[in-house]
N, C-alpha and C positions, 0 to 999 in steps of 0.2 A: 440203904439210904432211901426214905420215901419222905416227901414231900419236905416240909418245915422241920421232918426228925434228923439230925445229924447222927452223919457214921463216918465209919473209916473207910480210908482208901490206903494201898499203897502203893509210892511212888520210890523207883530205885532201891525196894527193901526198908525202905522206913515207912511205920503208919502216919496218916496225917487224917485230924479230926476237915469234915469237909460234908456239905450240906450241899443239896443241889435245887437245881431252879428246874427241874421237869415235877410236873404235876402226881404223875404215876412213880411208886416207889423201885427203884434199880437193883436188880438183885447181885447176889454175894457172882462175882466172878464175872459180871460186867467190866467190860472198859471204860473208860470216862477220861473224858480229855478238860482240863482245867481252863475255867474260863476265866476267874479271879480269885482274889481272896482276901481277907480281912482278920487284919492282930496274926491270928493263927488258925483260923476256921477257911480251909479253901471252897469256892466254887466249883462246881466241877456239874459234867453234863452229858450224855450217854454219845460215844463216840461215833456211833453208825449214824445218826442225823449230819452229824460235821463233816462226816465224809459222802453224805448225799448231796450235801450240798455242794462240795467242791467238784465233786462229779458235774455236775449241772452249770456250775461256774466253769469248768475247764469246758461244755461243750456248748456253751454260750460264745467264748473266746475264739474258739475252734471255729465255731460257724461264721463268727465276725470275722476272723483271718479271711475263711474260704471267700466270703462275701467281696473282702476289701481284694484279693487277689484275683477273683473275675472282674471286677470293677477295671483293675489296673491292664490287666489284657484287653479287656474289652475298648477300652479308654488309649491302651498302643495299636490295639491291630484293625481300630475302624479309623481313618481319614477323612473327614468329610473338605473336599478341595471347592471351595467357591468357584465364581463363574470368571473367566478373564484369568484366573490364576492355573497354576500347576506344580507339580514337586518331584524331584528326582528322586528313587525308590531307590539306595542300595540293598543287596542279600549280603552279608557278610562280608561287608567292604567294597565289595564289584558292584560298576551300574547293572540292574536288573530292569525298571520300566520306569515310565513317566505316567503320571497320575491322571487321568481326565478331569473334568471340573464334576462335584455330584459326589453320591456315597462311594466310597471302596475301602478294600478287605485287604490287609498285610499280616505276614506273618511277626506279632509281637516279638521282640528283642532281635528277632534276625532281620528282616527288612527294617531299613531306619535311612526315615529321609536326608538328602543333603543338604548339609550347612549352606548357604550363601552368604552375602555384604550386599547392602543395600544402600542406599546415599539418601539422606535426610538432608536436608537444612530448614532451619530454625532460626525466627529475631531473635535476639538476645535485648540484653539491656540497652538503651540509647540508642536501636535500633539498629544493633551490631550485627552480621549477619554468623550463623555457625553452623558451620558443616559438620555432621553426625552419622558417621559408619556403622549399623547393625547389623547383626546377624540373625535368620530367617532361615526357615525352611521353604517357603512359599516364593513361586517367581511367578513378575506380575507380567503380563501376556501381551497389556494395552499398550498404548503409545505413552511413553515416557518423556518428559523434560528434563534436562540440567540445566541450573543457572550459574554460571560457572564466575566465579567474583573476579573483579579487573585486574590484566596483568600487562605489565608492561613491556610494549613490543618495538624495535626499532625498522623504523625505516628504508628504503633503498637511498632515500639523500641524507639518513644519519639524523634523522627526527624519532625523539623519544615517545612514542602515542599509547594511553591508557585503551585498551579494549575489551569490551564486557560481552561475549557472547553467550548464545542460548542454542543448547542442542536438543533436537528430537529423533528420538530413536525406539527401537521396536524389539524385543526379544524373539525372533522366528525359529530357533531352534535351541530347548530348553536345554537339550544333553549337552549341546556345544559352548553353553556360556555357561555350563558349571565345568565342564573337563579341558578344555581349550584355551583357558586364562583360569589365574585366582585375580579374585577381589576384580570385579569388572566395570564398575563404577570408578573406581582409582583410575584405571587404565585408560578410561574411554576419555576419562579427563586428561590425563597425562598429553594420549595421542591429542586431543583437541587442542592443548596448549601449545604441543611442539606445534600440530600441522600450520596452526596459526600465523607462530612466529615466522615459519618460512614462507607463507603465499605473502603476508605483510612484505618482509623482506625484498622481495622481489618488486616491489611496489614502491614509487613515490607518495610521499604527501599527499598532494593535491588529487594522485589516483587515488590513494587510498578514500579520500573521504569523498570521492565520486562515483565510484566503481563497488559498492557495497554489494548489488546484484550479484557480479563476477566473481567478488569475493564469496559469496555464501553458495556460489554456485561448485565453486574450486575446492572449497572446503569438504562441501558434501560429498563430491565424487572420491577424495582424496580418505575419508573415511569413514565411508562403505565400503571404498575397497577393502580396506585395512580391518575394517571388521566383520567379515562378510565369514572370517576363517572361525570367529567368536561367535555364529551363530546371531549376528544384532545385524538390524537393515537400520542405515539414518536416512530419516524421511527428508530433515533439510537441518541447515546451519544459517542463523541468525545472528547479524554483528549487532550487539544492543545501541552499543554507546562508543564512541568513537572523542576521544579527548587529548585533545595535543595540549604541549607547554603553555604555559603563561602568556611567553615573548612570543612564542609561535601562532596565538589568538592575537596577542595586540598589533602584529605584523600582518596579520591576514585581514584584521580589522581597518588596519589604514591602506592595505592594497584593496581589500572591496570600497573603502569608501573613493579612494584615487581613482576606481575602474568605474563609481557611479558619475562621478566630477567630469569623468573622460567620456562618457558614454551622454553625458548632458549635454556638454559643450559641443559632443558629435551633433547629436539631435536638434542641436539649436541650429549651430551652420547649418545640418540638411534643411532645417527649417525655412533658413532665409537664402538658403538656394532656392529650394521651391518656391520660395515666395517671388524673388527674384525672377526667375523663368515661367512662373505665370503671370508674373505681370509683362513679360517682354510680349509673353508670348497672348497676351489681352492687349496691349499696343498694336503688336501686328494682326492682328484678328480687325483691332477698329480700324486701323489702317488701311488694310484691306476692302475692309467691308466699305468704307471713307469713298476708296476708288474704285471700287466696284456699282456704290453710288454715283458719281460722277460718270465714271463710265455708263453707268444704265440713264444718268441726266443727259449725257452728251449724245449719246445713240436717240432719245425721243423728240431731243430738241431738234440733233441733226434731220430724223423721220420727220419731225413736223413741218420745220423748212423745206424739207423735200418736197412735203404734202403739198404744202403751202404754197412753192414754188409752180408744183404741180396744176393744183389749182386757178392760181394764177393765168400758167401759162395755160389754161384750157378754159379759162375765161377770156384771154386777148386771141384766142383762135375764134373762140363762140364770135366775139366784138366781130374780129378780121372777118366773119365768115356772113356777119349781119350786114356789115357795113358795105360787103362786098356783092350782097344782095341787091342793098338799099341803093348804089352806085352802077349796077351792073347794067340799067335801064340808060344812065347816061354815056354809058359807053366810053368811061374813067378808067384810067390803070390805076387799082386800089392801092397798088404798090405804092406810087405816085404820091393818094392821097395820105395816106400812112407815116410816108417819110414828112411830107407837110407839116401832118398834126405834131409829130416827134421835134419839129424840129422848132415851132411854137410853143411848145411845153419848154423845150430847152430854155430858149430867151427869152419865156416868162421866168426860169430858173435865176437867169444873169441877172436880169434886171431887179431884183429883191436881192439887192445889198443893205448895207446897213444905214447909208449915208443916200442911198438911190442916185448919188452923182455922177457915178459912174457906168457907162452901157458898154457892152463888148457886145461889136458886131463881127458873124463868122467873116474869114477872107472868103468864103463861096457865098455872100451874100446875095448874088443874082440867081444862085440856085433855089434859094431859100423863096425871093421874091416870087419867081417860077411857079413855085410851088403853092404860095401861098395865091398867084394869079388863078392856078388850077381850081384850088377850092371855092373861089369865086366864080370861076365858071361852069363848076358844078353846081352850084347852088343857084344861079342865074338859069342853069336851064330845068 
């Protein structure tokens, strides 16, 4: 068969007419593998090309295999662990290492990191909230929160109260919180909920929603203990929101406001005590200060009369001492004249009454005469 000339072939012991699409003519006792044909005239085409090619296609295939098969090793047994994170390494089931953060090297299908659970939450719609459990290879290092949705706790006096707390906690030992509990987030929560109900428990009302320190204090010790065996340290425990009954707000609501009514009415009394007691005590202050006045009036008036006195009597000494001078030449008992003057002064006193009708003479009026003789005869000589 060469070119556009058709020949025979035979296939299974019958001839069959068959023209072929190679350029160069095919000689007698070539192979030819049939590529079409038409009415009764087949196609046909020298079989060693078809089978070059399938060579080439099978080692096309081959090498894509080999290609995609280091890809996939390459792709299991390199790790690349970010920073803050890490991953438990099993060898054939058994813990083997924990990953550092940075490149590392495992052995593909036999080392294979461990499953964890993780806690998500999520809003949802109408700003529901939803909590969403995954599964991870990777455990994260940092300091963790849970917000853990409100549950309700009773009381030590048998009050129902909504509480919404927040914990933080820290994973310090990666082997211990994959082998030492499953699902660790379930559980941390779990314990959080029980340890709750019981420090609540123990607790009144009125403690309860004063003592929030104590509580978050109590909380914390109570599980760190408890998880310290999981490998998790908790940094602390936050009570978010704290919500009592209805009746138990509008009861609280009308004892605060009784306790400000009372605390007013205290305030006012103290008020008008004090006002009370510094007004006595400004009475006795003016009071005082009134006769302390008086007393300092009566002491200057008293000194002054004194003075006064004083003076006086040390002007009728000067007189006595002049007169006694002036007298001494006549050779007079000053005494004498003294009692005289004194006694003149008197009974000019008497006689200035109101009506002048009346004179009162002493019964020693001859003493008086006496005396008044004397001064006459002092003054005669």
């Amino acid at each position: 068969i060469g070119g556009n000339t058709p020949g025979r072939v035979r296939i299974d012991g019958d001839n069959w007419q068959a023209v072929s699409t190679d350029a160069s003519p095919i000689d007698v006792g070539t192979k030819v593998r049939v590529t079409g044909y038409d009415s009764i005239i087949l196609t046909v085409e020298r079989e060693e090309e078809y089978f070059l090619i399938f060579i080439y296609m099978e080692s096309l295939i081959f090498l894509g295999l080999a290609i995609l098969i280091v890809v996939i090793l390459v792709m299991a047994g390199v790790k690349v662990v970010p920073q803050s994170e890490t991953r438990v390494i099993e060898r054939l089931g058994r813990f083997h290492s924990v990953l550092p953060p940075g490149l590392n090297i495992i052995w593909p299908f036999i080392d294979k990191p461990k499953t964890i659970y993780t806690r998500r939450v999520e809003t949802g719609l109408g700003g529901r909230t939803i909590v969403r459990m995954t599964a991870t290879s990777s455990i994260d290092l940092r300091e963790q929160v849970y917000d853990f949705p409100s549950q309700q706790v009773i009381t030590k006096d048998n009050v129902t109260t909504e509480i919404n707390a927040l914990l933080y906690f820290q994973v310090v030992d990666p082997k211990k919180s994959v082998y030492e509990i499953d699902n660790l987030p379930n559980a941390i929560e779990k314990l959080t909920q029980t340890s709750l109900r019981n420090v609540i428990g123990e607790l009144e009302l009125d403690e309860t929603l004063t003592s929030r320190d104590t509580i978050n204090s109590r909380l914390q010790a109570i599980l760190d203990e408890a998880t310290n065996k999981w490998g998790v340290k908790v940094n602390r425990v936050e009570l978010q929101d704290i919500t009592p009954p209805g009746s138990v707000r509008e009861a609280m609501e009308k004892q605060m406001q009784a306790e400000r009514n009372r605390r007013a009415e205290i305030l006012k009394a103290e008020g008008e005590k004090k006002s009370l007691i510094l007004r006595s005590e400004g009475e006795r202050e003016s009071r005082i200060n009134q006769a302390e006045a008086a007393k300092q009036s009566e002491i200057l008036k008293a000194e002054g009369e004194s003075r006064a006195k004083i003076l006086q009597a040390e002007g009728e000494a000067e007189a006595i001492r002049r007169v006694a001078d002036a007298i001494k030449e006549t050779k007079t008992d000053p005494a004498t004249y003294m009692l005289a003057v004194k006694y003149i002064e008197t009974l000019e006193k008497m006689v200035n009454g109101k009506d002048g009708k009346t004179v009162y003479i002493p019964y020693e009026a001859s003493g008086i005469l006496s005396s008044i003789g004397s001064i006459k005869d002092m003054f005669q000589k």
